[in-house]
C-alpha positions as CSV (number, residue, x, y, z in Angstrom):
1,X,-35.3,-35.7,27.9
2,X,-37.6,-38.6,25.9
3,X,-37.4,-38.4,22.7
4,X,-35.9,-34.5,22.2
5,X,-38.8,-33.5,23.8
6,X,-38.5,-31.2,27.5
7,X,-40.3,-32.9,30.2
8,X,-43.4,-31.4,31.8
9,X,-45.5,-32.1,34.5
10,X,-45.5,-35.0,37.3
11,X,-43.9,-38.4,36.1
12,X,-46.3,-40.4,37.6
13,X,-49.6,-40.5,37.2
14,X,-52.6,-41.8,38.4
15,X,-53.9,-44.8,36.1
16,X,-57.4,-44.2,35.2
17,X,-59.5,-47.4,35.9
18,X,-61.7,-47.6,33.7
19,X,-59.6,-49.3,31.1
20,X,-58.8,-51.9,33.8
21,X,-61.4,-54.1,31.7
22,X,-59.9,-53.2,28.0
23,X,-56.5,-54.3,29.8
24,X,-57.8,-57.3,30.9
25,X,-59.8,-58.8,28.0
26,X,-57.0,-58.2,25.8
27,X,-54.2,-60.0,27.8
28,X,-57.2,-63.0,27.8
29,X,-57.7,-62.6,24.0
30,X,-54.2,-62.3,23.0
31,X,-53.4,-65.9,25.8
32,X,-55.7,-67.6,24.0
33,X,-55.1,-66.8,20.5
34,X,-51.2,-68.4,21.1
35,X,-52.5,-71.3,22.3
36,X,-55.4,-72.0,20.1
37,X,-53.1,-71.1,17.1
38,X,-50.7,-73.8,18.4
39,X,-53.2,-76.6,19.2
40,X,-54.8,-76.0,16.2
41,X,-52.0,-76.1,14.0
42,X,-51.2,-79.7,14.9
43,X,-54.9,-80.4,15.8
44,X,-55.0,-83.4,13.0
45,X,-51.9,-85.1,14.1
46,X,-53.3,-85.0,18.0
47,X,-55.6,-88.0,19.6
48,X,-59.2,-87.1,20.5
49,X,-58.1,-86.9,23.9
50,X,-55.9,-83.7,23.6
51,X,-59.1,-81.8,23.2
52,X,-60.0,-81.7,27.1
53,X,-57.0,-79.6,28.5
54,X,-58.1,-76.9,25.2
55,X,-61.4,-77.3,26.4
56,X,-60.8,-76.8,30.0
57,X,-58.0,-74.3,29.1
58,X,-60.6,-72.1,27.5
59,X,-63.2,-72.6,29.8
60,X,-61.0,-71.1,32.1
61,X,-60.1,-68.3,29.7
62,X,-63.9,-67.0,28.8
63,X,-64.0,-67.4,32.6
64,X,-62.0,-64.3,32.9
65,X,-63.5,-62.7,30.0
66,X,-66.6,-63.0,31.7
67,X,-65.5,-61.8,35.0
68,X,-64.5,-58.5,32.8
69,X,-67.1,-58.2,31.7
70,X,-69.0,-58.5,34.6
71,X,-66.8,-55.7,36.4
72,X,-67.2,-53.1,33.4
73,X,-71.1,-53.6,33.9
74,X,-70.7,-53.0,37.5
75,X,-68.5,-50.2,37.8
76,X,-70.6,-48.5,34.9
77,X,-67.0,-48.5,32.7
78,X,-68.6,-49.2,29.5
């Protein structure tokens, strides 16, 4: 019992695909929203040479966005 509630049906069941991209672009999003929040938070005490890794870091992260993208629109999920 979950919750007071009887159980019904199968416990497993099969995971629908097409919010394999929602899944994805939010784990990406939420990444790169704690690490820009951190390096920006101490983004005037850092040297102008700290701003590569970000740079890199997110070119890495709209990378995967992209590629999310990019599967939605060819799997017709969207």
């Amino acid at each position: 019992m979950e919750c007071g509630q009887v159980p019904s049906g199968e416990g497993r069941t099969h995971f629908m695909m097409q919010y394999y991209a929602y899944i994805l672009m939010f784990v990406v999003f939420d990444v790169v929203a704690i690490f820009l929040y951190a390096w920006g938070s101490s983004l005037l005490g850092l040297p102008k040479a700290a701003s590569l890794p970000i740079i890199g870091f997110l070119a890495i992260m709209f990378g995967a966005m992209a590629f999310a993208i990019y599967q939605s629109g060819r799997r017709n999920i969207w």
